[in-house]
C-alpha positions in Angstrom: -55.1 14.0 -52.6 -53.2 12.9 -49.9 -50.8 10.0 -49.9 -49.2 8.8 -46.8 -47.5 4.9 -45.9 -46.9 4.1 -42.0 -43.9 3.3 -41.1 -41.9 2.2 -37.4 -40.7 5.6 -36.1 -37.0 5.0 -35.3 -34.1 6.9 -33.9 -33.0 8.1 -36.8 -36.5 9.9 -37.1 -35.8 11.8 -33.7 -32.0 12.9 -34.9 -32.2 16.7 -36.0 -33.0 17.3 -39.4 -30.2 20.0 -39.4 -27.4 17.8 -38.5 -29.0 15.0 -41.1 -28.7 17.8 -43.9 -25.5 18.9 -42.9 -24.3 15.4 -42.9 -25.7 14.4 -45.9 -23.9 17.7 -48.0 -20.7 16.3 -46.4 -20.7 12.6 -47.0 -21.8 13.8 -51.0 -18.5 15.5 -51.1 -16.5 12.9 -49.7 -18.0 10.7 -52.1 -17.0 12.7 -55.0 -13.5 13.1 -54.0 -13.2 9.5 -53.4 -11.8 7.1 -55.9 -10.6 4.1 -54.3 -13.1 1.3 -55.6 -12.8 -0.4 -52.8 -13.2 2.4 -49.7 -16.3 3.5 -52.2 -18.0 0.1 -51.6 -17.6 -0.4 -48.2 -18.9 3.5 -48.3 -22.1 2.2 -49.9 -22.5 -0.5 -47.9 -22.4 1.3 -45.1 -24.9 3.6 -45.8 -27.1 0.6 -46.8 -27.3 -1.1 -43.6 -29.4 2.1 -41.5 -31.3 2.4 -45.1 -32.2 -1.2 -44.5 -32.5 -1.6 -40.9 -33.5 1.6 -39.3 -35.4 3.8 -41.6 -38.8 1.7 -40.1 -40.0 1.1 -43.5 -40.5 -2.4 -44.6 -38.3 -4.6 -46.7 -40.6 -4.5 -49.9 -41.3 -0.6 -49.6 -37.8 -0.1 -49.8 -36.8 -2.0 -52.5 -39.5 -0.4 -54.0 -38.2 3.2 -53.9 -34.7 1.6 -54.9 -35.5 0.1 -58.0 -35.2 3.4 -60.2 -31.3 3.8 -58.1 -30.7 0.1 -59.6 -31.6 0.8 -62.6 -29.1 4.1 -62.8 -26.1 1.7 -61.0 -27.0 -1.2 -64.0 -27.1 2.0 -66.6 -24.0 4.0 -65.6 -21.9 1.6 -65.2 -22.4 -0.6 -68.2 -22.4 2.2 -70.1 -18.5 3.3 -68.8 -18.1 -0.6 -69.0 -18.6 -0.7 -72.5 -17.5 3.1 -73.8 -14.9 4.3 -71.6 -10.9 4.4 -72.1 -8.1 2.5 -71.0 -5.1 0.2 -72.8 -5.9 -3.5 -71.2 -8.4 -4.7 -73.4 -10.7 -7.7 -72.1 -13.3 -7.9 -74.9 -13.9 -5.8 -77.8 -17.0 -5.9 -80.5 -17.7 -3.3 -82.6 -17.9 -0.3 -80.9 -18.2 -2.0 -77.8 -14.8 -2.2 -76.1 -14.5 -3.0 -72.5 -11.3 -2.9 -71.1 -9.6 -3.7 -67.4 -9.7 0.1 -66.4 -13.2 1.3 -67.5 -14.5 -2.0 -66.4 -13.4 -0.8 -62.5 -14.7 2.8 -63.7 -18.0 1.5 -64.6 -18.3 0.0 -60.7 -17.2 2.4 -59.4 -19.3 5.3 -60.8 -21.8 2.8 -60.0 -20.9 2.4 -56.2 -20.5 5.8 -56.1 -24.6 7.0 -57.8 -26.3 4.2 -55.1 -24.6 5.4 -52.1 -25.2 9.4 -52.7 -29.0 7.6 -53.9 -29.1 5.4 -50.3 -27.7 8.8 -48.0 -30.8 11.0 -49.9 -33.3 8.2 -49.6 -32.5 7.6 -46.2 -32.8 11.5 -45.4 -36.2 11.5 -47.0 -38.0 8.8 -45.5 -36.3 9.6 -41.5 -37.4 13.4 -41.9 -40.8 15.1 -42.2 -40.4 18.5 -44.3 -41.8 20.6 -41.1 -39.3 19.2 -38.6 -36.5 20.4 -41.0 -38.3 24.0 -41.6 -38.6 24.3 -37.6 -34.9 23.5 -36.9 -33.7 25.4 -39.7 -35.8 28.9 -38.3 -35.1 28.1 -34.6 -31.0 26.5 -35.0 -30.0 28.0 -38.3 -31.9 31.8 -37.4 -33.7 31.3 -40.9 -36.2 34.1 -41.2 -39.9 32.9 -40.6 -41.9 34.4 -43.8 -38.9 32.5 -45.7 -39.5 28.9 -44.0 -43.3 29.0 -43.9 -43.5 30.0 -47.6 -41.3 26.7 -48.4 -44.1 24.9 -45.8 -47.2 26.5 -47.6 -45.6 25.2 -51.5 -45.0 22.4 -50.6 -48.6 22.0 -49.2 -49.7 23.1 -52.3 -48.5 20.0 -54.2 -50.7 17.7 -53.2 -53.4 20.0 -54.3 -52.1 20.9 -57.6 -52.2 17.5 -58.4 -55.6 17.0 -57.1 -56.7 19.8 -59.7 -54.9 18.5 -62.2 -56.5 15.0 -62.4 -59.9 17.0 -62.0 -59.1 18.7 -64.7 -58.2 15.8 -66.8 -61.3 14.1 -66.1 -63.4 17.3 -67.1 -61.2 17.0 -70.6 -62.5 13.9 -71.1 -66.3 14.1 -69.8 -65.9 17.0 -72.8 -65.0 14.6 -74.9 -61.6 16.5 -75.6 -60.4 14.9 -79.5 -57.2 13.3 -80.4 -55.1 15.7 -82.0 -51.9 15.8 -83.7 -48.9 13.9 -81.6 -46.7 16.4 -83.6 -48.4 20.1 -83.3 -51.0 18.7 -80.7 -48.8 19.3 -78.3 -48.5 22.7 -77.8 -52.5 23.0 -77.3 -52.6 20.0 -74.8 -49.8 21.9 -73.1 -52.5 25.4 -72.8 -55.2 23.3 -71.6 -53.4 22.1 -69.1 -51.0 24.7 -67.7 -53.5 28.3 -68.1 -56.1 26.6 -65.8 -53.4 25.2 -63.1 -51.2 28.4 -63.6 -53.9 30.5 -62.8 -55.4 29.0 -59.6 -52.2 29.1 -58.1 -51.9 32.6 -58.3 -54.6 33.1 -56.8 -54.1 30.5 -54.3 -50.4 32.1 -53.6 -51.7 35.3 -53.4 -54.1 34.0 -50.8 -51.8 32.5 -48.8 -49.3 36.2 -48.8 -52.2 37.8 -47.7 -53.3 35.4 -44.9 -49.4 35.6 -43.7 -49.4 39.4 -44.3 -52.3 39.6 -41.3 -51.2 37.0 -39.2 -47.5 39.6 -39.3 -45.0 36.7 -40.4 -42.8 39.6 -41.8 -42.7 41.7 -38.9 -42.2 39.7 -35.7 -38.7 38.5 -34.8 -39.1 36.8 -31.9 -41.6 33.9 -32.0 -42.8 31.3 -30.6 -42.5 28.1 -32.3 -45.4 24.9 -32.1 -42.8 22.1 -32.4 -39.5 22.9 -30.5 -35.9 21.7 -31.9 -32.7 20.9 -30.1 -29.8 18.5 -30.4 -29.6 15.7 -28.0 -27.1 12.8 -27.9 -28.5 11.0 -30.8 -27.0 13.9 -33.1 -23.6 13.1 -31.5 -24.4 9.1 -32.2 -25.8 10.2 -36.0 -22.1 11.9 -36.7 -19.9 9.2 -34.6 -21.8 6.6 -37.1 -20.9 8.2 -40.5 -17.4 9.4 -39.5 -16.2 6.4 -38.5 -17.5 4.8 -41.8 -15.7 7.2 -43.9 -12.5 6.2 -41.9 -13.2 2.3 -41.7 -14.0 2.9 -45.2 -10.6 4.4 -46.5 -9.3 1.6 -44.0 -10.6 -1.4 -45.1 -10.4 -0.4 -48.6 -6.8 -0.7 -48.4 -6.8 -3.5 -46.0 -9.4 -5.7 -47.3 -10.2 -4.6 -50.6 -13.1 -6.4 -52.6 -11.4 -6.4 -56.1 -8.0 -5.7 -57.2 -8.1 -1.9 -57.9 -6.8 0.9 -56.2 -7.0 4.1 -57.9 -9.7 4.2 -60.5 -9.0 7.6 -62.2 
């Protein structure tokens, strides 16, 4: 079962998946290590805008594949709203007991979940699995067999979950019973996973065999069906998100949204 959505192929699509990953390990760092409120949302609003304006997917699609991110900013930070620590108390009920500092820690840990969330989704939907594979075996000298294997499971996927459905629908032509929700579980679980377990060993052990004979273990210098290099975009990629992380720590002190500097 194949599922696939067009989309308008940008520049951000021809900027090498290496330098993307690289990037995107660094700015997740930064992130961590940063805890100005202030530098953090001007950080996630700068990663927001190529999300929204150059990944080439439409409007709707994206907000689509953003939802479950808003729904983890609303939950994390309510939740250090409402539970966390401090000593200026705004509103207490209960347990409930929100107070000036983990109000600014809810926002922030907030701030901080959608931008790493915005920098991965924007990675995902700019870069096709095989363009990464081919610049990691021809930039980073990753060995072949190791890179194609990755390629060949993650092919596999698709048709696990293509068997799986089948195999749900033969359960039910069967007229499988309702059992137990309590101990039913366990023999759902074996109808399920035996069957799917066992074709894909055989179907892995296929695939070694077929790269066995066509020698992906032995040859070390190859020829490569898509080529990978850097270009100028690369350089434009890094100028765009080092400057944010500097106009960020900036402007957070500059301009700052909300009045609230240090949030540890």
């Amino acid at each position: 079962m194949q599922i696939t959505f067009t989309y308008r192929e940008t520049w951000l699509h021809r900027v090498n998946p290496g330098v993307k990953l690289i990037l995107s390990i660094l700015l997740f760092i930064v992130v961590v290590f940063t805890h100005n409120l202030n530098a953090m949302m001007y950080l996630t609003l700068g990663a927001l805008v190529p999300l929204f304006l150059f990944s080439g997917h439409p409007m709707k699609r994206l907000l689509l594949y953003a939802s479950p991110f808003l729904l983890i900013f609303l939950s994390s930070s309510t939740g250090m709203m409402m539970f966390g620590s401090g000593e200026t108390l705004w509103y207490q009920l209960g347990f409930i007991r929100i107070t000036e500092e983990s109000f600014y820690r809810g926002i922030h840990l907030g701030f901080r979940g959608l931008q790493v969330a915005a920098v991965g989704l924007l990675f995902s939907l700019t870069t096709r699995p095989v363009a990464l594979f081919y610049a990691m075996m021809q930039q980073w000298r990753v060995a072949p067999k190791y890179a194609y294997s990755f390629l060949a499971a993650m092919r596999m996927l698709p048709l696990m979950l293509e068997e799986f459905q089948t195999l749900r629908y033969a359960l039910k032509v069967r007229g499988k019973k309702k059992r137990n929700p309590i101990t039913g579980w366990y023999t759902t679980l074996r109808m399920y996973a035996i069957p799917l377990l066992a074709q894909s060993i055989r179907r892995a052990h296929r695939t070694a065999v077929a790269m066995e004979a066509k020698r992906f273990s032995a040859q070390k210098k190859r020829t490569y069906y898509y080529v990978s290099s850097y270009s100028m975009l690369d350089v434009y990629y890094i100028f765009y998100w080092t400057m944010l992380v500097i106009l960020a720590g900036w402007l957070g002190k500059v301009w700052p949204f909300l009045n609230a500097a240090d949030v540890r």
